[in-house]
N, C-alpha and C positions, 0 to 999 in steps of 0.2 A: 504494500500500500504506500501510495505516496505523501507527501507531507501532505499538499494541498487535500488529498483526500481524507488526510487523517484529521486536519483543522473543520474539514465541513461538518464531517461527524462529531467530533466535540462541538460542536456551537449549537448541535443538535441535541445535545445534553441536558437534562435537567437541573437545573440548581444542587440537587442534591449529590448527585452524580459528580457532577465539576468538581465540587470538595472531595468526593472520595478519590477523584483521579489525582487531584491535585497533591493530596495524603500521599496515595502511591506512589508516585512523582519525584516527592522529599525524601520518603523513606529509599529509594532506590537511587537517587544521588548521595546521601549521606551514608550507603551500604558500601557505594564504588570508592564513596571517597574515606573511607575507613572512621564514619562517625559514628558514634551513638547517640540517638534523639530520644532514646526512650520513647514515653507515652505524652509530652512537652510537646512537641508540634500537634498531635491529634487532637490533645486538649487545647488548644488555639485551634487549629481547623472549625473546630465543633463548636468552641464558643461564639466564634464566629458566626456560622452558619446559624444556630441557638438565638443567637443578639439578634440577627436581620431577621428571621422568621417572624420573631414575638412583634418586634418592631414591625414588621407589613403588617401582622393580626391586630396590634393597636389602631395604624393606620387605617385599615377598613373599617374597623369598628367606628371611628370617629366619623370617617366619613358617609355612615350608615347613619348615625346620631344627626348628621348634618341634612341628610338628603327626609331624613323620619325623626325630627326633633320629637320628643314627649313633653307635654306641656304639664308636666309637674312642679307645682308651684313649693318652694320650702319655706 
């Protein structure tokens, strides 16, 4: 496979996907290049991924509150 066809398939990836590849990725450059990462990069991967997910589900939520305000008076 070539590069170009390898970048069209990644872009075709899901979010969640991306990170895992990207995981892969580090842990197989820091294998070649004689590191240990431990579980440090995945727990960054994840909190990552973690932090933006919650962050769109507040996002929408808001903008659902906006579009269907409730007229609860306190």
């Amino acid at each position: 496979m070539s590069n170009p066809e390898l970048l069209a398939q990644l872009r075709q990836l899901s979010r969640s996907e991306k990170f895992q590849i990207i995981q892969f990725l580090t842990a197989e450059l820091a294998k070649e290049e004689g590191i240990s990462i431990g579980n440090e990069a995945a727990e960054i991967i994840g909190a990552v991924h973690t932090s933006h997910g919650a962050a769109e589900q507040l996002m929408q939520l808001l903008e659902t509150e906006q579009k269907h305000p409730q007229n609860v008076e306190r």
